[in-house]
N, C-alpha and C positions, 0 to 999 in steps of 0.2 A: 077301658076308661079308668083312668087312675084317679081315687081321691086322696085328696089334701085335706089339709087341716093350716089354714089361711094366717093363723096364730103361729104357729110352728114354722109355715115359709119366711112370717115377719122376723121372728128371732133367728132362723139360722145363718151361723157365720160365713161370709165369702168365703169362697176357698176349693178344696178338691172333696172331691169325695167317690166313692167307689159304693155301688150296690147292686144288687143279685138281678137281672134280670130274666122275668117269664111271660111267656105266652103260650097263646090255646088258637088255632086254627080250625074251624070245623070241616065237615067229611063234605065230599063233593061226589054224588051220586048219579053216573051220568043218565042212569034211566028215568031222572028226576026231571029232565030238560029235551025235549026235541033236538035242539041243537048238539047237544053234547053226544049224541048216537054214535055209539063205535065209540067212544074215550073210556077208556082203565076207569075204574071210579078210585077216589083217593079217599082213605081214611083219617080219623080225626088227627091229629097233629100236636104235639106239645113242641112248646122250646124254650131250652134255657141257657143261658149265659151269666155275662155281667155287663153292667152300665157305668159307666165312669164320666162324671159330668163335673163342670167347673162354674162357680157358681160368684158373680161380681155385681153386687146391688141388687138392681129387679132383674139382670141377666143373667140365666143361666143358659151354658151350650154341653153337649153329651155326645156321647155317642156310646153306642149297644152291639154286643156281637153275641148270638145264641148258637146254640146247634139243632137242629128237630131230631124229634122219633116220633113214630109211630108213621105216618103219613109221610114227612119226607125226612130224609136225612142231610140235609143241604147247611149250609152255615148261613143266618141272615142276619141283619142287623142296620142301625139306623146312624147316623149324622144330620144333628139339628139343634136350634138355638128356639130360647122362648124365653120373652118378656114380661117381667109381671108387672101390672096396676093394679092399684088399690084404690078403686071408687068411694068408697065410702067402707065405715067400718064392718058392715055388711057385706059389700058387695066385692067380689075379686074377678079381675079381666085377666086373660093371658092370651098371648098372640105367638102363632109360634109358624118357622119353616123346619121342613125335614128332607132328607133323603134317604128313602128304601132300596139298602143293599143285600144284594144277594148271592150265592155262586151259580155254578151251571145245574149240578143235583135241584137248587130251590127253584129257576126258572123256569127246567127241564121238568119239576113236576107240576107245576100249575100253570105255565107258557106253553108248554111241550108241546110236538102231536107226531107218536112214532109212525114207521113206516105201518107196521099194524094198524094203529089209526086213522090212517089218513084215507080218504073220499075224495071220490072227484071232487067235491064243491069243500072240499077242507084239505091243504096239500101238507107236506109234512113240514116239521117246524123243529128246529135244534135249536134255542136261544143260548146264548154266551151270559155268562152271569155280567154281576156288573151293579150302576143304579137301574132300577127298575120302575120307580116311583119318586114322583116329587110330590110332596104336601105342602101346604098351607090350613094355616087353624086359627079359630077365634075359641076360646071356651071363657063360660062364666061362672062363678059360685056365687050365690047367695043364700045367706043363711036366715033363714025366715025365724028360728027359734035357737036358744041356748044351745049345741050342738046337733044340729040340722041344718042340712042346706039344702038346697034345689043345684043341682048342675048341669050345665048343657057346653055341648060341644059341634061346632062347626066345622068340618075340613072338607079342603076341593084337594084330589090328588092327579095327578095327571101320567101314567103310563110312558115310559119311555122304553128309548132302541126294542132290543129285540122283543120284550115284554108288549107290549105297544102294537109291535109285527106281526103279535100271533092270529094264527088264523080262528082262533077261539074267545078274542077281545071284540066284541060289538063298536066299543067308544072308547078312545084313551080318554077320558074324564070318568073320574071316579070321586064323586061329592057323597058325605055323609053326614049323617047328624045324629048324635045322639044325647038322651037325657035322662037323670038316674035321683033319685037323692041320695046322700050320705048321711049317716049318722054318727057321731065320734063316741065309742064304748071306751069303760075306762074299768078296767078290770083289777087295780092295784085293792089292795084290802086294807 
């Protein structure tokens, strides 16, 4: 979940802009689950790259490419647009679509399922990299006090091709939600 600072989105200038992207994956333990019996377990995951977005009005569009360690070593990354409103001087809306790209390393470790792994009732699976994932998202900020907000976020994602195929996916729908506060520190002296 990324926070904003709702001031800062309002002033900044259309245009291009380049910045660091990271992420954290957690470990996937297969003796943690029934289902996942006989799978490798995968360890926790960083990744990083960069993000390069373009930014016109309340629109901005991006796109992200990382690399992983620890867990996998696959290249992943995003293409996606999102809209901002401004409700009230309080309140901030954004609506946004993505797609989660990935290569073969990234889908092969959490799509996978090698010939070692494979069970009769689970057959072996080689995914092709590729999109992986489509999203859609609603997030909201509200700032209830002088540097504090309350923020929540909505996304339905939906599994595609071979990610989708795997014999390890229950349901290509994948909806979440999540909700955090923020609080803006200002550390200048």
């Amino acid at each position: 979940f990324i926070l904003r600072n709702a001031d800062a989105d309002r002033d900044k200038p259309d245009g291009f802009s380049i910045l660091p992207s990271l992420n954290y994956v957690g470990k996937r333990d297969a003796g943690d689950y029934e289902d996942l019996r006989g799978m490798d377990d995968i360890g926790y995951a960083g990744e990083i790259g960069v993000k390069l977005s373009w930014r016109m009005g309340e629109l901005t569009s991006y796109g992200a490419i990382r690399r992983g360690f620890g867990g996998h070593h696959g290249v992943v990354g995003e293409l996606g647009a999102k809209y901002r409103f401004e409700a009230s001087d309080k309140l901030t809306l954004w609506t946004g679509a993505e797609l989660g790209l990935g290569d073969q390393d990234f889908t092969g470790t959490y799509f996978g399922v090698s010939e070692a792994e494979a069970l009769p009732d689970r057959s072996e699976h080689n995914p092709d990299g590729g999109a992986y994932i489509a999203r859609i998202s609603v997030e909201a900020r509200y700032e209830f006090m002088p540097d504090t907000a309350v923020m929540g976020r909505l996304s339905y994602g939906r599994l595609l091709g071979d990610a989708g195929d795997s014999p390890l996916v229950e349901t290509r729908s994948q909806p979440s939600i999540s909700i955090g506060v923020a609080r803006r520190l200002d550390f200048r002296l």
